[in-house]
VEXDREN-2710 file (C-alpha; in Angstrom, 1 decimal):
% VEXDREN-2710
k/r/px/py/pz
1/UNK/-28.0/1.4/-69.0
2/UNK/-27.8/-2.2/-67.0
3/UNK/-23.7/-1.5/-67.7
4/UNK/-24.0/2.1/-66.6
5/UNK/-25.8/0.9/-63.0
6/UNK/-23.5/-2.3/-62.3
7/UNK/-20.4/0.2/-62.7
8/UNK/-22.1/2.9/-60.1
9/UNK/-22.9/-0.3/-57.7
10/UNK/-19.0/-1.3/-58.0
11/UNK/-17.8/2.3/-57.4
12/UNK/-19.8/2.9/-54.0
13/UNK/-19.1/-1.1/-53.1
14/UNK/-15.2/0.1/-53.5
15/UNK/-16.0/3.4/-51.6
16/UNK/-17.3/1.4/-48.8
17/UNK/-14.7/-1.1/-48.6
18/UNK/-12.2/1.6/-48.4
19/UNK/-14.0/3.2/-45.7
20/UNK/-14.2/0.6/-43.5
21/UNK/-10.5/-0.5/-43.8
22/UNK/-9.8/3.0/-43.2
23/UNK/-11.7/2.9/-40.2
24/UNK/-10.6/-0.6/-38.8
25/UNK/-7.0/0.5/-39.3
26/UNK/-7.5/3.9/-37.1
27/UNK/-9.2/1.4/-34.6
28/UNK/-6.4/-0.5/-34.6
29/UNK/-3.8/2.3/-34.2
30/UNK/-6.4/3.9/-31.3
31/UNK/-6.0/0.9/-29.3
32/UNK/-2.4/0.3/-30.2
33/UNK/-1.5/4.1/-28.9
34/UNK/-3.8/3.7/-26.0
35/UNK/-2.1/0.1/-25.2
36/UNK/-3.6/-2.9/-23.5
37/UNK/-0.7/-2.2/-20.6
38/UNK/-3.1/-0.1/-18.9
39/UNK/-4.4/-2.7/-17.3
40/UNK/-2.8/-5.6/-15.3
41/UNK/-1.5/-8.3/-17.7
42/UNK/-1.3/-11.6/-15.5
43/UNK/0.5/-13.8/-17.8
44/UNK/3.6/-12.1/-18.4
45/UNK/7.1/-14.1/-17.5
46/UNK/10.6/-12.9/-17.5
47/UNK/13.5/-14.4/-17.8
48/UNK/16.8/-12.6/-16.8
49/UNK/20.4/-13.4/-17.4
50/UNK/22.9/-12.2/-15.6
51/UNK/26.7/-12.9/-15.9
52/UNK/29.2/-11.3/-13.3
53/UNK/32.7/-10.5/-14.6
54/UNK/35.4/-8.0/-13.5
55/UNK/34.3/-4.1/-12.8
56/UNK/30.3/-4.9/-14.3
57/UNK/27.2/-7.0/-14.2
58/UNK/26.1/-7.7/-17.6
59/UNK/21.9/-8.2/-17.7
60/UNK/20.1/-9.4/-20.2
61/UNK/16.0/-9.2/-19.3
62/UNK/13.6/-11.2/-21.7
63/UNK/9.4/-10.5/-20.3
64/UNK/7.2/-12.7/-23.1
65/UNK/3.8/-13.3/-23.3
66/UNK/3.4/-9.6/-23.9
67/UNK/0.0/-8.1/-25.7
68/UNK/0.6/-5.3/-27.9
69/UNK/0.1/-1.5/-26.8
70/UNK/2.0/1.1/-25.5
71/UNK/4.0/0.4/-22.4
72/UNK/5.2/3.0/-19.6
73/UNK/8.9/1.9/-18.4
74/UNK/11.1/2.1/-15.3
75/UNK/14.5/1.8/-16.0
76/UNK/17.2/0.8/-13.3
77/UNK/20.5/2.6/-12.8
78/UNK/22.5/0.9/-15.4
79/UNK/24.2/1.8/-18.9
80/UNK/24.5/1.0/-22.4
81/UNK/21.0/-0.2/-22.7
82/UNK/19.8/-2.0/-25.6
83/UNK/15.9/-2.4/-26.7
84/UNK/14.2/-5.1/-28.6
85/UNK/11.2/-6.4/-29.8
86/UNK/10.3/-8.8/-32.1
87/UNK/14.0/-9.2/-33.4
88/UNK/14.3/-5.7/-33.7
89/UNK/16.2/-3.2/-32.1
90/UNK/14.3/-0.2/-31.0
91/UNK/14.6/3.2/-28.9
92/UNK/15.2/2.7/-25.1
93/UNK/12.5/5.2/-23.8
94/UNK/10.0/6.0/-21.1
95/UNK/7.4/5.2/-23.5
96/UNK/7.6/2.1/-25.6
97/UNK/5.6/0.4/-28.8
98/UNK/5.4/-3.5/-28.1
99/UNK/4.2/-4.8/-31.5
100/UNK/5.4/-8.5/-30.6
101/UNK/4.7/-10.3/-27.7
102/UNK/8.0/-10.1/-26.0
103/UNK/10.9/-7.1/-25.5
104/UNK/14.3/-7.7/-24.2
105/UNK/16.7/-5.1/-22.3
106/UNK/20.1/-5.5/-22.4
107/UNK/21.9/-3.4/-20.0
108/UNK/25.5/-3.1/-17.9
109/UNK/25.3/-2.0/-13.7
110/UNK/28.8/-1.0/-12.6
111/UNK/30.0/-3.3/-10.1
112/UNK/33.6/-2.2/-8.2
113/UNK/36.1/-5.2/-8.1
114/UNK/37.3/-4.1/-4.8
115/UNK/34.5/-4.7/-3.5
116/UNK/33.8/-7.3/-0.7
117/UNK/29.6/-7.8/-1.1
118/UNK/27.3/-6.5/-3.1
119/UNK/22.8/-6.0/-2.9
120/UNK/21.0/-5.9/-6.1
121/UNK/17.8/-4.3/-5.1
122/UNK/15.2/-2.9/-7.9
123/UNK/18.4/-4.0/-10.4
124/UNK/15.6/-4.8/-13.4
125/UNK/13.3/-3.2/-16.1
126/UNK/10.1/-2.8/-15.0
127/UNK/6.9/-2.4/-17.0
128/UNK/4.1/-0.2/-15.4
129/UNK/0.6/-2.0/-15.0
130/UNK/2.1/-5.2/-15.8
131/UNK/1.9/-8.3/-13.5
132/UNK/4.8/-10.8/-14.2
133/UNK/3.4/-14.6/-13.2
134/UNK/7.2/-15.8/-13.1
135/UNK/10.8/-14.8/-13.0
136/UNK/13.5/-16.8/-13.7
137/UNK/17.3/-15.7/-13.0
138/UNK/20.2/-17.2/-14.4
139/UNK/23.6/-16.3/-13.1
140/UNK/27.1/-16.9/-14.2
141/UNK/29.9/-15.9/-11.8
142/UNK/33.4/-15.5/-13.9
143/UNK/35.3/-13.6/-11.2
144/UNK/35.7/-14.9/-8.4
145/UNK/34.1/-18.6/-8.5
146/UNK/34.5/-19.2/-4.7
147/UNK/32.1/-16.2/-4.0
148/UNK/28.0/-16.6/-3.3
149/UNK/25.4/-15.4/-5.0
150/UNK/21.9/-15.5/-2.9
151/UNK/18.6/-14.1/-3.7
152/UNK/15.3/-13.5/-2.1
153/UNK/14.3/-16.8/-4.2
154/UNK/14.4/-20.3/-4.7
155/UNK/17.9/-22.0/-5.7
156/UNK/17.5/-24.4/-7.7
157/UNK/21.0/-24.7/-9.2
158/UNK/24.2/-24.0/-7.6
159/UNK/26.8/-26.0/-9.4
160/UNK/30.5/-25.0/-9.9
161/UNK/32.6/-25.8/-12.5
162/UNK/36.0/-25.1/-14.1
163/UNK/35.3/-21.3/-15.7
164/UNK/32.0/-20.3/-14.3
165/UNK/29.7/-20.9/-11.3
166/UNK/26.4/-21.3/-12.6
167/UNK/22.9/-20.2/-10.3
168/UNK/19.5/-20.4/-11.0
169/UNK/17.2/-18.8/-9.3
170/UNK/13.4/-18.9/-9.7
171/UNK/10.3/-17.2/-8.2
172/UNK/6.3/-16.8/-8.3
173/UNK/5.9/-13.0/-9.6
174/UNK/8.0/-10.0/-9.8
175/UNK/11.9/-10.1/-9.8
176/UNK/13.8/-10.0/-6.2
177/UNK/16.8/-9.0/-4.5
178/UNK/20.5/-10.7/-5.1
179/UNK/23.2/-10.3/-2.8
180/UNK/27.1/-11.5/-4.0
181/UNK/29.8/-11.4/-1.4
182/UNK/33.3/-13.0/-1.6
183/UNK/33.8/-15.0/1.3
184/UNK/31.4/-18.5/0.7
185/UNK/28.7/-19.1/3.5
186/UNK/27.2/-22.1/5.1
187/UNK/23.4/-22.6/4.1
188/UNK/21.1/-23.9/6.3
189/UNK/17.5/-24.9/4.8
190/UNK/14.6/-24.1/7.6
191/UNK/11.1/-24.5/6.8
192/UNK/9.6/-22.2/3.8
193/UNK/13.0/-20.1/3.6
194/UNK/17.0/-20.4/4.1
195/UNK/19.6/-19.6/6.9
196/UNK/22.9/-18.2/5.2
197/UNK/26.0/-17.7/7.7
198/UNK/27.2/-19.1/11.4
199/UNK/24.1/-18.2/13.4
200/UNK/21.7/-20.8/14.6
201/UNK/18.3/-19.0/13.7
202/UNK/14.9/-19.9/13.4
203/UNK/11.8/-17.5/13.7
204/UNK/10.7/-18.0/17.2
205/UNK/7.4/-19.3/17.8
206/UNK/5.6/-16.0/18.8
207/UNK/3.4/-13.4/17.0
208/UNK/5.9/-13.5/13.8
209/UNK/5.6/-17.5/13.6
210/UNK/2.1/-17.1/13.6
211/UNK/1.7/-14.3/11.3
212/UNK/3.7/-16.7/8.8
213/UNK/1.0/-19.7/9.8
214/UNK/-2.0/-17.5/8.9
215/UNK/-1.6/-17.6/5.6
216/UNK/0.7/-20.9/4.1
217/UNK/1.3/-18.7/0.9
218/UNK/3.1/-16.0/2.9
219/UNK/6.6/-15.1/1.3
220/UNK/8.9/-16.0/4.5
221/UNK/12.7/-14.1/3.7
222/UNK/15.8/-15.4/3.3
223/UNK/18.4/-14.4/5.8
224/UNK/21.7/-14.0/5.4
225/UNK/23.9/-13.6/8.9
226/UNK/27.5/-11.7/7.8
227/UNK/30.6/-9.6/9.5
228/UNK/28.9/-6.2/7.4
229/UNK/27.7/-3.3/10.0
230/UNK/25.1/-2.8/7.5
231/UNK/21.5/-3.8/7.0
232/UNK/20.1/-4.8/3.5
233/UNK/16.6/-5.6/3.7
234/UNK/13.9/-6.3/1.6
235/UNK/10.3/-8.2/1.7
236/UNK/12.2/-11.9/0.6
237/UNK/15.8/-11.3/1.7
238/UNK/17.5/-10.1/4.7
239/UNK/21.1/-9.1/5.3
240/UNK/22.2/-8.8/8.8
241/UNK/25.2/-8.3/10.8
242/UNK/25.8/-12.1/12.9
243/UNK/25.1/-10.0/16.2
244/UNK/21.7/-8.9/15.2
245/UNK/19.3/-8.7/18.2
246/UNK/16.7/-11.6/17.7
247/UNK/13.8/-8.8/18.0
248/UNK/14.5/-6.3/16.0
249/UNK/15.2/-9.0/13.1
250/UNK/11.7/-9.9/13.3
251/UNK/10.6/-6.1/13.4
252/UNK/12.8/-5.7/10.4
253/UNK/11.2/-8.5/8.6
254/UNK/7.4/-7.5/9.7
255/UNK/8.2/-3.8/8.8
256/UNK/9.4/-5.0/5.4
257/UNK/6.4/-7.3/4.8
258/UNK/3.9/-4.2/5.6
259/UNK/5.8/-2.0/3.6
260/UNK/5.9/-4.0/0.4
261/UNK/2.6/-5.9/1.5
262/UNK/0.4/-3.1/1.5
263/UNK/1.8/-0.1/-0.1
264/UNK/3.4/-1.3/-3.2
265/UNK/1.4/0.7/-5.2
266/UNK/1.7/3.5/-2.8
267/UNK/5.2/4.1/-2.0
268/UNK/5.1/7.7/-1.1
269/UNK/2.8/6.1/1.8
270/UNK/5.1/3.3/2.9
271/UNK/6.6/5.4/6.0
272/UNK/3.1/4.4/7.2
273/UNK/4.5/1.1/8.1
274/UNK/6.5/2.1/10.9
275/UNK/3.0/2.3/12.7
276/UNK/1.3/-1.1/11.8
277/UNK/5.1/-2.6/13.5
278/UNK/4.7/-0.4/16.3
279/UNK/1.5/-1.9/16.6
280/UNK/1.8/-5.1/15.9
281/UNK/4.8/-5.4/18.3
282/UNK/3.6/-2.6/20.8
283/UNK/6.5/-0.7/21.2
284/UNK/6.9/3.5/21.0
285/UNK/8.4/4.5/17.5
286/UNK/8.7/8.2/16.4
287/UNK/7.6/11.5/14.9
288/UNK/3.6/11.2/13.5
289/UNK/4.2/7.3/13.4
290/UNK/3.9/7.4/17.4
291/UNK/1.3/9.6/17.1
292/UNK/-0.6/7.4/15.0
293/UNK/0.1/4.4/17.2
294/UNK/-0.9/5.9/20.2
295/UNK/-4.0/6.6/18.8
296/UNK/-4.8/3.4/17.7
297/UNK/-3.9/2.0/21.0
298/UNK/-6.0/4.2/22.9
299/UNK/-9.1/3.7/20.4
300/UNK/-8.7/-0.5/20.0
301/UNK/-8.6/-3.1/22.9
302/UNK/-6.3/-5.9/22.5
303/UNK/-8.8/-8.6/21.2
304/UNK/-9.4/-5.3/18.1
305/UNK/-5.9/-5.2/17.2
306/UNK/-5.6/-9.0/16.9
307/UNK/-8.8/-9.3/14.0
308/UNK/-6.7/-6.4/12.6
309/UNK/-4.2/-7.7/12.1
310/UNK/-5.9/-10.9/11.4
311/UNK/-8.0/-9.4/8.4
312/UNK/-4.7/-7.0/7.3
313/UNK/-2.9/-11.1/7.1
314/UNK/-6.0/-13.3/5.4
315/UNK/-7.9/-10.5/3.1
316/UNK/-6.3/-8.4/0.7
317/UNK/-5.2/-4.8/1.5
318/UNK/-4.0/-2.1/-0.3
319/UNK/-2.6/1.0/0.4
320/UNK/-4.5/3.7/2.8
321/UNK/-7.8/2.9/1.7
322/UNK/-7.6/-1.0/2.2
323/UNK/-6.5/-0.1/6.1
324/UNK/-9.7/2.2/6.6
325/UNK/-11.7/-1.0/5.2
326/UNK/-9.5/-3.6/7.8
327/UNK/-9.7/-1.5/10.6
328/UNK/-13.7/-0.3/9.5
329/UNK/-14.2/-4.0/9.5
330/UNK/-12.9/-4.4/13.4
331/UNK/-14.7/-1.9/14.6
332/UNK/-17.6/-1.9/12.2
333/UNK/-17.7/1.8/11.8
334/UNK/-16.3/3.7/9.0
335/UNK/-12.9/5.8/9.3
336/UNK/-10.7/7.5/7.1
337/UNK/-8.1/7.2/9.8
338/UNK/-5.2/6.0/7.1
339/UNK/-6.2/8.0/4.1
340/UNK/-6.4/11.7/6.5
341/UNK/-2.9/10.3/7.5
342/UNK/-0.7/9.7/4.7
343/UNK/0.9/13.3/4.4
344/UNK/3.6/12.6/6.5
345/UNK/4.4/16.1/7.1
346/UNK/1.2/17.1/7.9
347/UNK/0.0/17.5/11.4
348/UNK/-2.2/14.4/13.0
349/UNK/-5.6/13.5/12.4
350/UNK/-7.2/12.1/15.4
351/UNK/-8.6/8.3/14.7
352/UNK/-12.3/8.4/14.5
353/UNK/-15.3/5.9/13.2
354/UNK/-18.5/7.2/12.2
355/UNK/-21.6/5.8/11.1
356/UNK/-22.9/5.9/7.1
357/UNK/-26.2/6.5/8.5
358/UNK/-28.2/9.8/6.8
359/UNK/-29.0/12.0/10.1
360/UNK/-32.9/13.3/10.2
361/UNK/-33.9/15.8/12.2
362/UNK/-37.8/15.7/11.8
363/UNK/-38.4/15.4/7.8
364/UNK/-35.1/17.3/7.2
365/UNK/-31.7/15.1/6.3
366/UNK/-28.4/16.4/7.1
367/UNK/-26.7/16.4/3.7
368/UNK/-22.9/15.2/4.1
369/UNK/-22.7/15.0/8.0
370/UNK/-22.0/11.9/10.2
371/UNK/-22.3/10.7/13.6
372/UNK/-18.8/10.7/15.0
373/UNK/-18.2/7.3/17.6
374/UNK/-15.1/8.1/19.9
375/UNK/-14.9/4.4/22.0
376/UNK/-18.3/4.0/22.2
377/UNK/-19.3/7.5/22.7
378/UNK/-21.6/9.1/19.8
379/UNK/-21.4/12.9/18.8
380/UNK/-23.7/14.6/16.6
381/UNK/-22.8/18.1/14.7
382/UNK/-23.9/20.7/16.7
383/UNK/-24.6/23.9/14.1
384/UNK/-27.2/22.0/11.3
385/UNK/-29.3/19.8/14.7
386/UNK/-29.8/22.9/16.5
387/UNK/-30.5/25.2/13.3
388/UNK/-33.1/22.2/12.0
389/UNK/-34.5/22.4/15.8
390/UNK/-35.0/25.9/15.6
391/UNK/-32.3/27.8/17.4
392/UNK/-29.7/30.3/16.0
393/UNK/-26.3/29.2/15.9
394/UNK/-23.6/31.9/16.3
395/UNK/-19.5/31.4/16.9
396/UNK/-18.0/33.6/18.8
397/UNK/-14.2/32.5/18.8
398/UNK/-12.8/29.3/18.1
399/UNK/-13.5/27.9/21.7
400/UNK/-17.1/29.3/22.0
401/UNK/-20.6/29.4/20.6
402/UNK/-23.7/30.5/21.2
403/UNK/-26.9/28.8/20.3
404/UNK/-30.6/30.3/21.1
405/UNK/-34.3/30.8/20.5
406/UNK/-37.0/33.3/21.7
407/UNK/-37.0/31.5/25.2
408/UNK/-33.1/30.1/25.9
409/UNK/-30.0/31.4/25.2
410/UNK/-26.6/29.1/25.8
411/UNK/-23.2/29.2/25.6
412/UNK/-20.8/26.4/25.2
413/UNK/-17.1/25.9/24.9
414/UNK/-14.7/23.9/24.2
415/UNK/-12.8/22.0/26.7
416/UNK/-14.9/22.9/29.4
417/UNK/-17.3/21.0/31.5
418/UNK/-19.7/24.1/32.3
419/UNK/-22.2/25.8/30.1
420/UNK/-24.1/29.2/30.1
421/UNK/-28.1/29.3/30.9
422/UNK/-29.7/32.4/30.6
423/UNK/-26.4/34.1/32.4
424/UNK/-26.4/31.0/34.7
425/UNK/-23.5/28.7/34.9
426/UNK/-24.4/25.0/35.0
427/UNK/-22.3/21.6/35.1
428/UNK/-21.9/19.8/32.1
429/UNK/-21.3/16.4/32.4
430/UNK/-21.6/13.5/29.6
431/UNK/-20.0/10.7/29.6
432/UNK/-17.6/10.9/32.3
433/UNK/-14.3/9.6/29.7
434/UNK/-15.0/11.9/26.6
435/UNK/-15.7/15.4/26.4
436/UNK/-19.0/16.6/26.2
437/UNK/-18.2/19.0/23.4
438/UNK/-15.3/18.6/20.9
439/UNK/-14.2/19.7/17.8
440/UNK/-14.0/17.2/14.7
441/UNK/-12.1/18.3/11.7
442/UNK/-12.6/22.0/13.1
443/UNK/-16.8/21.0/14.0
444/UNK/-18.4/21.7/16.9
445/UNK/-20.2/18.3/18.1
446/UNK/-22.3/17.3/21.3
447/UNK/-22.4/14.0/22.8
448/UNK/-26.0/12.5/22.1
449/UNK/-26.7/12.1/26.0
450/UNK/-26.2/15.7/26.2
451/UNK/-28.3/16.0/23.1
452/UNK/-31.4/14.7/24.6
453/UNK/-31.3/16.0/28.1
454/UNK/-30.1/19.6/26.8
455/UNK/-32.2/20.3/23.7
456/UNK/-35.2/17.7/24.9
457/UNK/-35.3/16.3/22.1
458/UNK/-35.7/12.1/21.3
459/UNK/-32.4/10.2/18.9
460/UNK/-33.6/6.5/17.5
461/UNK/-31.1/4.5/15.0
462/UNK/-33.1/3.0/12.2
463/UNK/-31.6/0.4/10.5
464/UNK/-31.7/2.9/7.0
465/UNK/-31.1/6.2/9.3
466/UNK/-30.5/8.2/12.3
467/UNK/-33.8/10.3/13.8
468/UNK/-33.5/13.2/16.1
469/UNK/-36.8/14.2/17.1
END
């Protein structure tokens, strides 16, 4: 019987065992499908070599210190890739099992002989939601060992010898861009970055230099001056012709540092940087980027666009929502200014602030409705105040309502500075700069002046919420 018992208490021991491996090896695959590359991996290097003989560049691209988990990819335009990890080769897809902590891509990018220069821009494999600490690039030129290689980088080797010109390049973070031309140019080493060609060229000590002194960590680009009509540009190498007008390098540079600055994980809202350079440099660009600009400029005093900019070049800022929070943080009001924006073919959303304060009228709180502050003019929203005060509100086009109760009747409308009393016309008048009524996202809203005197009523900001009694 004792026998009989120890065997059933062995059996259910086994059962259990089994279980749980079953269980921890279906966690394992869970996680290992799902993949730690979801989020950011700070750690990772690369290490890229790249040897330049005739009609091809050949790339070799190593990224180490890799945790395991399923990895989205982003291949350049290239050919005859090869995948591996751990010492074995595997499929070149999209969608990629890392069960070592390292893969390698070995690739070809067609490169014509005849040609005279060359940019490698966005030339690597890139892993989404992975952060790469450190890129090294290691370049061989067999063809033609009088040419230059120069990247948005540090050089730390350039040594020639009998069959091969050897480069290394190295940089904190992602990869960069390369350029190759032929003919061999002077270098020139300036202060935080280097001066390729026959110009003498320093940035000028104006609102760029300063934007570069703000913040000692600030990527400053190389620049290479060359015969090309062309412009290459990116945010840590710039290729212009020798002629280049002083000014609109440094626009070129700024535009570029906004564009990759800010939206680099929003590049179907980059085009947005064309109105932070207008800004910054105050000068008319075009299509909805004007638009925006001149809204900004009308809405912000010079001292506002300053701590701006300020803020946009010491704190952190990404994409739409981190301008809102900047330029929020200027005028301490909130906007959405950026983020109603970033359609580009969409038509113009005027720039206003408004205050995060619930509205009361009385005991009643208007659910989901703002204060609107245009300069320092505040509007409240006309239909829910005069409905919580008692009155009937009634549209009767786009560019006219009526509100009344048993006693008063009035019509408003838009764009107009007169108002209907009982079938008597009366002045309306506000603050003299703003209308007294406008329209907000297709709202009617009154100006709180015109508020009080109109519907006699008393507005106090709280420091928790807005009264209008």
């Amino acid at each position: 019987m004792a026998k009989r018992n120890l065997f059933s208490i062995f059996i259910i021991a086994l059962l259990l065992t089994t279980v749980l491996l079953i269980w921890q090896w279906n966690d394992y695959q869970m996680k290992a499908k799902k993949g730690n590359g979801t989020e950011p991996i700070a750690s990772a290097t690369q290490q890229i070599e790249i040897t330049h003989s005739k009609g091809k560049l050949t790339i070799v691209q190593r990224i180490e210190n890799l945790e395991m988990g399923n990895y989205h990819l982003r291949y350049p335009d290239g050919e005859n890739f090869i995948c591996e990890s751990g010492g074995k080769r595997i499929d070149c897809s999209k969608e990629m099992m890392v069960e070592e902590n390292e893969i390698q891509f070995t690739y070809e990018i067609h490169m014509n002989p005849d040609y005279h220069f060359f940019m490698l821009d966005d030339g690597f494999v890139k892993l989404e939601n992975v952060s790469v600490d450190h890129t090294e690039v290691h370049m061989s030129e067999m063809m033609d060992l009088d040419s230059i290689w120069i990247a948005g980088a540090d050089m730390k080797t350039d040594q020639k010898m009998e069959f091969v010109h050897y480069y290394l390049f190295e940089k904190e973070g992602e990869g960069f861009s390369l350029y190759w031309q032929r003919d061999p140019l002077t270098k020139t080493q300036q202060d935080g970055y280097t001066v390729y060609g026959n110009r003498d060229f320093q940035w000028g000590k104006n609102l760029v230099q300063k934007f570069f002194n703000d913040n000692q960590n600030r990527i400053i680009p190389n620049i290479v001056f060359t015969d090309i009509d062309a412009i290459y540009s990116s945010k840590d190498l710039l290729v212009v012709p020798e002629t280049i007008d002083e000014n609109k390098l440094q626009r070129l540079w700024i535009n570029e540092y906004f564009s990759e600055g800010i939206f680099q994980s929003e590049k179907e809202n980059e085009w947005l940087a064309e109105v932070l350079t207008g800004l910054f440099f105050q000068i008319p660009i075009n299509g909805k980027a004007e638009e925006m600009y001149e809204q900004l400029v009308a809405n912000l005093n010079e001292e506002e666009i300053n701590r701006f900019f300020e803020k946009i070049n010491t704190v952190e800022t990404s994409g739409v929502k981190g301008l809102d929070e900047r330029l929020s943080e200027v005028k301490q009001w909130k906007t959405d200014f950026f983020t109603l924006n970033k359609n580009q073919s969409n038509p113009l959303e005027p720039l206003y602030f408004y205050m995060e304060k619930p509205i009361f009228v009385g005991e009643e709180q208007l659910i989901d409705k703002k204060v609107y502050v245009v300069r320092s003019t505040h509007y409240y929203p006309v239909k829910e105040i005069v409905q919580s005060l008692g009155y009937t509100y009634e549209p009767l086009s786009d560019h006219e309502i009526l509100v009344s109760n048993k006693k008063d009747v009035f019509r408003f409308y838009d764009g107009k500075n007169i108002f209907i009393l009982n079938e008597e016309q009366y002045g309306l008048y506000g603050d003299h700069l703003e209308e007294p009524l406008t329209k907000i996202h297709g709202e009617w809203y009154i100006q709180e002046d015109l508020l009080i005197r109109l519907f006699s009523v008393q507005v106090i900001e709280y420091e928790s919420k807005i009264a209008v009694f």
